[in-house]
C-alpha positions in Angstrom: 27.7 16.7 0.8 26.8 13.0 -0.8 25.5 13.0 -4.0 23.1 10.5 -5.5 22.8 10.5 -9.7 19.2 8.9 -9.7 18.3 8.0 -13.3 15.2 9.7 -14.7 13.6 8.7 -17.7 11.3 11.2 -19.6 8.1 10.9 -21.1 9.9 11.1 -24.5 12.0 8.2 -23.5 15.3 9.8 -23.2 17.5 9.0 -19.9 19.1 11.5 -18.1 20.4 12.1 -14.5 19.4 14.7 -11.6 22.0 15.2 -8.8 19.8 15.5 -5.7 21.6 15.7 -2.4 21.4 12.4 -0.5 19.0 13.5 2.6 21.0 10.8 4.6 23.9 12.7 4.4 22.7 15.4 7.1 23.7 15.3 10.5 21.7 18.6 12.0 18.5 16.3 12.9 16.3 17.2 9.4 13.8 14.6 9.2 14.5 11.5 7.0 12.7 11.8 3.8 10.0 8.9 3.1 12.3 7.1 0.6 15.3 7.5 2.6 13.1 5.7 5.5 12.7 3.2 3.4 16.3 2.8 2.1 17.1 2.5 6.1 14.4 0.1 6.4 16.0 -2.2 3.6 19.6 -1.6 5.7 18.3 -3.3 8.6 17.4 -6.1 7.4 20.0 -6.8 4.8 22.2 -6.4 8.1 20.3 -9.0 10.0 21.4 -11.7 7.5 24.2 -10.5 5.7 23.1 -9.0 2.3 26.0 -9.1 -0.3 26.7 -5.5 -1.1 25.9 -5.6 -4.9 22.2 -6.3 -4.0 22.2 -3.7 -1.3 23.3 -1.0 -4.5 20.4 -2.8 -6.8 17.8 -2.0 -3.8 18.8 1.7 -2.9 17.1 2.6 -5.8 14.8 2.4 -8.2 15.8 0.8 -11.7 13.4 3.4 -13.7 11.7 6.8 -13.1 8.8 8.5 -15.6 7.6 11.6 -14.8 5.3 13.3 -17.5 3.1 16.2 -17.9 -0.3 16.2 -19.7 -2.5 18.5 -20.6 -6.5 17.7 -20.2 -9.5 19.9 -20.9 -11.9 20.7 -18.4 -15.4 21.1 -18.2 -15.0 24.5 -19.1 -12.9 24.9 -21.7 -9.8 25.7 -20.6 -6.9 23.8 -20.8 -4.9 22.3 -17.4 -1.7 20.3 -17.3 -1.5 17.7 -14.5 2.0 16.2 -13.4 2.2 12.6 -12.9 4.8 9.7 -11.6 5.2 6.0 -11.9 8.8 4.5 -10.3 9.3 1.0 -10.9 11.5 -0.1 -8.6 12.5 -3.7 -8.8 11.4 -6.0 -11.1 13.9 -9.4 -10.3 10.5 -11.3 -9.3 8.6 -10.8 -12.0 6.6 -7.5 -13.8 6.4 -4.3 -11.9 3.4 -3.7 -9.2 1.7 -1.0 -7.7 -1.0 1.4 -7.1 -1.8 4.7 -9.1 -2.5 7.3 -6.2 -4.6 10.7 -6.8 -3.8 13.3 -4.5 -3.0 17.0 -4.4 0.1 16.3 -1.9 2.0 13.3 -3.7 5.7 13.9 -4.5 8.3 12.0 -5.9 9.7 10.8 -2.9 6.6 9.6 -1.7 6.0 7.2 -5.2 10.0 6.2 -4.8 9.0 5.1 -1.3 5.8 3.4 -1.9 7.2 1.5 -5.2 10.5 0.1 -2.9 7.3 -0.9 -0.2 5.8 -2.8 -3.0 9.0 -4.9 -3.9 9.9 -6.0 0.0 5.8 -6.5 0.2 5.7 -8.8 -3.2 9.3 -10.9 -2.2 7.9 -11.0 1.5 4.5 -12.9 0.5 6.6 -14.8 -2.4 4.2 -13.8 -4.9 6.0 -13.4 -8.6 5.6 -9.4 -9.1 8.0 -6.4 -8.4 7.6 -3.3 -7.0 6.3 0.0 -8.5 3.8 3.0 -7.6 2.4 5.8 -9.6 0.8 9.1 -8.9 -1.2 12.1 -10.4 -0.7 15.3 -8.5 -4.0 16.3 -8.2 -7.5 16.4 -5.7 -9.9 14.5 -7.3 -13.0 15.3 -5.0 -12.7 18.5 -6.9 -13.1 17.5 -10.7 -16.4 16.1 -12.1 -16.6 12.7 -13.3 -16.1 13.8 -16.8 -12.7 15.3 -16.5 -11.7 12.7 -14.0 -11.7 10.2 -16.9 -10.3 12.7 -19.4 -7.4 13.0 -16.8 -7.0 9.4 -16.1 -7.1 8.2 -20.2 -4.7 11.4 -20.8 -2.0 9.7 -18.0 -2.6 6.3 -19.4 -1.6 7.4 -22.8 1.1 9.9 -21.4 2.5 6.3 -19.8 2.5 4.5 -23.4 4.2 1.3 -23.0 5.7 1.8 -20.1 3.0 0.1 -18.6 1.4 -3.8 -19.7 0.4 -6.9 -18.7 3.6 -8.5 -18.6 5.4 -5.9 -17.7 4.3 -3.1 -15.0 0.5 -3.6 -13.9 -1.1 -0.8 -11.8 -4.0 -1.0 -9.6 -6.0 1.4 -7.3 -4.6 3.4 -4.1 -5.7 6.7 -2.7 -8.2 8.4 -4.8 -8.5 5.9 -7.6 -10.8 2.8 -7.7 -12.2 -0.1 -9.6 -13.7 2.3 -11.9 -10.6 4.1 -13.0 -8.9 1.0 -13.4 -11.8 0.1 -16.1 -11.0 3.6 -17.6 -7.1 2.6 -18.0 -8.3 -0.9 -19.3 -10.1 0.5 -22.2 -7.5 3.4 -23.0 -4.9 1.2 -23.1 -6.6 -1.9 -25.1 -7.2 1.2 -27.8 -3.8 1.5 -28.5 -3.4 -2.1 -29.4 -4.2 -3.9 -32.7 -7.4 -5.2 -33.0 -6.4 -9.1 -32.5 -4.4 -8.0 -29.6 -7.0 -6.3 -27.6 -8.3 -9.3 -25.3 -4.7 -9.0 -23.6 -5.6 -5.6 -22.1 -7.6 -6.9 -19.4 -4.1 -8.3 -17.3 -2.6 -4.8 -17.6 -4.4 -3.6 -14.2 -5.8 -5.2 -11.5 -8.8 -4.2 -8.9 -11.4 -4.3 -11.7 -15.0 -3.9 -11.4 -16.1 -7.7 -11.5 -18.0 -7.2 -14.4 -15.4 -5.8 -16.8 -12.3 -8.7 -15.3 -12.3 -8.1 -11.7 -11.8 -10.6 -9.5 -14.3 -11.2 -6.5 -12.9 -10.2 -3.4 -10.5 -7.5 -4.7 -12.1 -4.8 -3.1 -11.8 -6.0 0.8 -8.8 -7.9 -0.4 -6.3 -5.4 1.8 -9.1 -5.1 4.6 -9.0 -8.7 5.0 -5.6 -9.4 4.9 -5.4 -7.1 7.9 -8.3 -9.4 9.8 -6.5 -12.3 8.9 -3.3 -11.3 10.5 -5.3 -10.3 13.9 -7.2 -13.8 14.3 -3.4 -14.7 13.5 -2.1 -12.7 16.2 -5.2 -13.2 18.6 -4.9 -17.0 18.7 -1.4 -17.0 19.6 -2.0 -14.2 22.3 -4.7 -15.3 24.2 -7.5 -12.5 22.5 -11.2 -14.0 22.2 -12.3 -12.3 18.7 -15.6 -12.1 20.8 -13.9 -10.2 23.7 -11.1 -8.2 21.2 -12.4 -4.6 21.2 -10.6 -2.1 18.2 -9.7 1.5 17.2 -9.4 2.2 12.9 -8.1 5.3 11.7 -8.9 6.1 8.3 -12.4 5.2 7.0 -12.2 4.2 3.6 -11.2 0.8 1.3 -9.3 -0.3 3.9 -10.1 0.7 7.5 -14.3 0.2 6.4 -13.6 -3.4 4.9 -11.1 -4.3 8.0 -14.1 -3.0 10.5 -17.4 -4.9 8.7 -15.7 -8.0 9.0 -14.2 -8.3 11.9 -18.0 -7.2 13.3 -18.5 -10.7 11.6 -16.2 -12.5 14.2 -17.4 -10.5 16.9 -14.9 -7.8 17.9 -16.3 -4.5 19.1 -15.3 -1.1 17.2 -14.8 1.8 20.0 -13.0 4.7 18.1 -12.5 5.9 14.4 -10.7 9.0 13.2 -10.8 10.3 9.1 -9.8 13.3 8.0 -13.2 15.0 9.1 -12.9 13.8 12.6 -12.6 11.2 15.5 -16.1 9.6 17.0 -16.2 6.8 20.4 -18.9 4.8 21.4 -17.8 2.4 24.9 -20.8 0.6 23.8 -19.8 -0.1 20.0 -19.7 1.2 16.7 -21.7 -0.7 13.9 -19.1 -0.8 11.3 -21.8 -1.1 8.2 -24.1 2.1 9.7 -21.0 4.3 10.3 -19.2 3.2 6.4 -23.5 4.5 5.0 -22.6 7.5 6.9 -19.5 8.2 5.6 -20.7 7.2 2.0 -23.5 9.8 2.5 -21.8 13.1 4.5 -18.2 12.3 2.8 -16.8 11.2 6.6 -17.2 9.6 9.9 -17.7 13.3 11.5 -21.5 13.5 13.3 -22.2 10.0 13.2 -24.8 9.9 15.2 -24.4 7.0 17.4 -21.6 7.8 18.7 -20.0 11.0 20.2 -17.1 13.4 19.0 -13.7 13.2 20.4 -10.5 15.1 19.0 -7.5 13.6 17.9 -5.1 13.6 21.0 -8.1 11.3 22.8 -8.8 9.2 19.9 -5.2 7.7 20.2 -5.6 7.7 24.2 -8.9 5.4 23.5 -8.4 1.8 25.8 -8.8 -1.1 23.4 -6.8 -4.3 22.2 -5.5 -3.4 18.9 -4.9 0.1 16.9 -5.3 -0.2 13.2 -3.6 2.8 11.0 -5.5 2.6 7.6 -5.0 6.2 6.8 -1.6 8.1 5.5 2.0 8.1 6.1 3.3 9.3 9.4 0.2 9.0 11.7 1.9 6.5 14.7 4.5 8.8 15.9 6.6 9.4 18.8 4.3 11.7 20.6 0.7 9.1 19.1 2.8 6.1 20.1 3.1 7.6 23.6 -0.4 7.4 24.0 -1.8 4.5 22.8 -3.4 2.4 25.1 -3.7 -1.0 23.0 -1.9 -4.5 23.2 -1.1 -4.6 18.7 -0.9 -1.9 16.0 -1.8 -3.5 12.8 -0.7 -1.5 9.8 -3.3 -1.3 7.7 -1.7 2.0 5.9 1.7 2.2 4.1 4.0 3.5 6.1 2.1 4.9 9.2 4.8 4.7 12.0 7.7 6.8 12.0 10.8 5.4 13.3 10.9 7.3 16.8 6.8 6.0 16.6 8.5 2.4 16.3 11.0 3.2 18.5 8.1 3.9 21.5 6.4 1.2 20.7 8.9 -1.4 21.0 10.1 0.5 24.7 6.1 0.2 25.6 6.2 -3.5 25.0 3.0 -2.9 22.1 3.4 -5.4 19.2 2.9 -4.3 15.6 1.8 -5.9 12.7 4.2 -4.2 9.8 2.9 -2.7 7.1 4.6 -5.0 3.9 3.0 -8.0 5.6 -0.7 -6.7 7.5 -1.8 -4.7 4.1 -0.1 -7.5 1.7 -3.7 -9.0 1.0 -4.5 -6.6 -1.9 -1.2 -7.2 -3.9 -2.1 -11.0 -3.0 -5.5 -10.6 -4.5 -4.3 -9.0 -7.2 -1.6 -11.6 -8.1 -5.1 -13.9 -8.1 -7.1 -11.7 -10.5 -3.7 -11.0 -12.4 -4.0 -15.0 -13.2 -7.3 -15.0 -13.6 -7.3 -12.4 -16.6 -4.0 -14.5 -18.3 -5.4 -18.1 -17.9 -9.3 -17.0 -18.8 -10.3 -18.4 -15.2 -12.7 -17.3 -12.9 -12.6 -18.2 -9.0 -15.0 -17.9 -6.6 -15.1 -16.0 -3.3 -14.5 -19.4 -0.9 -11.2 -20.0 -3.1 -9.9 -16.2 -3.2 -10.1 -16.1 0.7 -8.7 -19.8 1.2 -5.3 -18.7 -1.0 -5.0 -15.5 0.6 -5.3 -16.6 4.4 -2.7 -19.5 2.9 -0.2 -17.2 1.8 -0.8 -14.8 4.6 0.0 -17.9 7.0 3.1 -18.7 5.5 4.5 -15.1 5.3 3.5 -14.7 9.0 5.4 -17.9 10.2 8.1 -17.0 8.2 9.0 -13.3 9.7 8.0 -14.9 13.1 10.9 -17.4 12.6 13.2 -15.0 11.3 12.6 -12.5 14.3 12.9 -15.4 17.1 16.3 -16.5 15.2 18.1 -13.5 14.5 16.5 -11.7 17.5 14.9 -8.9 16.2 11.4 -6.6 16.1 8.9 -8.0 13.1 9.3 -5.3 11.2 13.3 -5.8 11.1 12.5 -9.4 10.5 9.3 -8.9 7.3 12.2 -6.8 5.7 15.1 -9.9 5.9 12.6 -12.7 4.7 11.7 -10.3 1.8 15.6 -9.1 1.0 16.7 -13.1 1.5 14.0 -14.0 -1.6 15.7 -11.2 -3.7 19.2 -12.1 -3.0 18.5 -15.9 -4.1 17.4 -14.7 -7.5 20.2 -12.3 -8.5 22.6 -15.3 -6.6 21.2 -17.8 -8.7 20.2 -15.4 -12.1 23.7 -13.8 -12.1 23.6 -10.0 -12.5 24.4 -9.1 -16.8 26.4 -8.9 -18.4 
C-alpha cells in the first residue's frame, strides 16, 4: 500500500505528520476520494502540456493543514466543542483564498479538495491569490443567532494568525454569509493594536456593503455563471430570448444565476433543492420562487408550479442544466438523463468523472466548474483591492471587470482545448497549471 506523509499543523503551531493510505493506490473499484479527484484532475492537465515533475509534487498537496477544536457556550449553558479546518493549498500567486463552509457533513478531504479548486480557479482567471478553504463541522440552521456568532468569533480566534489580509483571506460558502464575514472582521481587528485596526477590513471578503463590502459580491458567482452562457450562447446559435433552463440548488448561487438571466429573457422550467424538485412548461419567475424559498426555507410547494421527483427533474427538456448545489450531483446514472445542449457548473465539483465521462459520449458541453463559478473569487479580488487602496467602485465597473476577465479566461481554455485536442475541463486545468509553472520557472524553488 502507498503511503502519503501529509503535513498537519496544529492549532498550537507544532508540525507533525499523519500516514494516511493514498486512496489512489486501490485497484478493487472504491470510489476516488474528492481530493484524490482533484489530484487526477491536476494530472490531466499537467499531461496535456508537459508539467515538470517538481511542480506536479508542489500541486499534489497542500503546503499547510490547521485543524483545531474550540469550545463555545450555548444558549443554555452547557459547553460544546466544534471541529474546524482551513487547508491552504498553494500560495505561488499571491495570499491564500477561499471560502469558510458550515456544514454538519464537511471533512477534511472535502476542504483539501475545495482549497486545490481554489488555486487552478485563481491561476485559471489570472487573478494574484492562492488557493485555500475552511470549514466548521457543524449545521447551522440548528443554532440561534447568538451562538452562531459565539462559534464563528471562537474559530476566528482558534485560527490566530493563520489568517490576514496579506496572507490567507476567507470569504463565504455554504452556510456562512456576508454577515459572518462582518463577525470575523471585527474579531479579528480586536486582536490587533489599536493603530493597526483599519487593516482588518482586507482580511475577508463578501462583506455586507456597509461594513467594506463591495457592490456586486453577492451575485458575483451567479453572474459569472450568466456570463459564461451569453458566452456560450453567442457562439452556439441560443437566442437568450428562446434559451429555456434547469437550476439545481436554490440559494447564493442557483437564485442569483436564475433572476438575471429572467433579465435577458431565458425561461426557468425546473429547480431541485434539498426540499424538492418543481416544473412549470410555462415558466418559473425566478424572483417569486427565491421569496418562496426565503419564506418556507425551500423551493418545495411553490405554488406556481407543480412537484416532480428527482429522477424527472434531470429528464426535464431544456437548453442548459446548471448544478449550483453540492458535490457529486451530475453522475453517470443523472448524466444519462439529461436532456440539455450545456451543463454550466455553477457548484464546486458537481460531476463525477463517469458523470463527465457520459457527457462527453452524449455530445453535451459543460461549462467547468474553476471557470463558470470563478466570478465570486473575481469579485472578491475587486473588493480585496478596494479595502487595501480605500476605493470604492460602482456596480457598472464591478460587472465590466468581471465579464473582462471572464472573456479572457474563456478564450484562453477554448484555445487550449482546440490546440491540444482536448474536453474544456482538461483544458481550464492546463491554462491554470501553465500560469503556476511560469512562476516557480521564473521564481526558482528555495533554497
Amino acid at each position: 500500500m502507498t503511503i502519503i506523509s501529509t503535513p498537519t499543523i496544529h492549532s498550537n503551531g507544532t508540525s507533525v505528520h499523519s500516514d494516511r493510505p493514498d486512496p489512489h493506490a486501490h485497484h478493487d473499484g472504491t470510489p476516488l476520494t474528492l481530493f484524490r479527484r482533484v489530484q487526477d484532475q491536476f494530472e490531466r492537465g499537467a499531461d496535456t502540456i508537459g508539467i515538470s515533475s517538481g511542480v506536479r509534487k508542489i500541486l499534489a498537496h497542500p503546503m499547510c493543514e490547521l485543524r483545531v477544536t474550540f469550545p463555545v457556550r450555548m444558549d443554555d449553558g452547557r459547553v460544546e466543542t466544534f471541529t474546524g479546518y482551513r487547508v491552504q493549498h498553494n500560495n505561488a500567486l499571491g495570499p491564500f483564498k477561499g471560502g469558510i463552509r458550515y456544514h454538519p457533513d464537511v471533512s477534511i478531504d472535502e476542504v483539501r479538495a475545495l482549497a486545490a479548486w481554489m488555486t487552478a480557479k485563481c491561476a485559471l482567471v489570472d487573478i494574484p491569490f492562492g488557493g485555500a478553504k475552511g470549514a466548521v463541522q457543524f449545521d447551522p440552521s440548528r443554532v440561534s443567532r447568538s451562538e452562531l456568532e459565539r462559534i464563528t468569533r471562537r474559530f476566528v480566534y482558534a485560527l490566530g494568525n493563520n489568517i490576514g489580509p496579506e496572507y490567507d483571506v476567507p470569504a463565504p460558502d455554504v452556510g456562512t454569509d456576508a454577515r459572518t464575514m462582518a463577525w470575523i472582521v471585527d474579531t479579528y481587528a480586536a486582536g490587533l493594536a489599536p493603530q493597526e485596526r483599519h487593516r482588518a477590513l482586507a482580511v475577508v471578503t463578501g462583506k455586507p456593503v456597509s461594513a467594506g463590502g463591495s457592490v456586486g459580491r453577492e451575485k458575483a458567482t451567479g453572474q459569472g455563471v450568466v456570463d459564461l452562457i451569453v458566452l456560450w450562447a453567442g457562439e452556439n446559435g441560443v437566442r437568450l430570448t428562446d434559451m429555456t433552463y434547469t437550476v439545481q440548488g436554490f440559494g447564493k448561487v442557483g437564485s442569483w444565476a436564475a433572476r438575471i438571466l429572467k433579465g435577458l429573457g431565458a425561461t426557468l422550467v425546473a429547480v431541485e433543492d434539498v426540499t424538492g424538485a418543481v416544473r412549470s412548461r410555462a415558466g418559473i419567475d425566478p424572483d417569486a420562487l427565491a421569496e418562496h424559498a426565503r419564506s418556507r426555507g425551500g423551493v418545495s410547494g411553490f405554488p406556481d408550479a407543480e412537484a416532480i421527483t428527482h429522477t424527472e427533474f434531470f429528464q426535464v427538456a431544456a437548453d442548459v442544466f446548471i448544478p449550483a448545489a453540492m458535490e457529486n450531483q451530475v453522475t453517470a446514472e443523472t448524466a444519462g438523463l439529461l436532456n440539455v445542449r450545456l451543463v454550466a457548473e455553477g457548484a464546486n465539483g458537481p460531476t463525477t468523472p463517469e458523470g463527465d465521462t457520459v457527457l462527453r459520449e452524449r455530445g453535451i458541453d459543460v461549462l467547468p466548474d474553476i471557470l463558470c463559478n470563478a466570478g465570486g473569487v473575481i469579485v472578491s479580488y475587486f473588493e480585496w483591492v478596494q479595502n487595501r487602496g480605500g476605493a470604492a467602485w460602482n456596480a457598472a465597473e464591478i460587472d465590466r471587470r468581471l465579464r473582462e476577465i471572464l472573456a479572457g479566461a474563456y478564450q484562453r481554455v477554448k484555445a487550449m482545448g482546440q490546440a491540444r485536442g482536448v474536453d474544456l475541463r482538461t483544458a481550464a486545468y492546463a491554462v491554470a497549471l501553465s500560469r503556476l509553472e511560469q512562476v516557480y520557472v521564473e521564481r526558482g524553488i528555495f533554497p
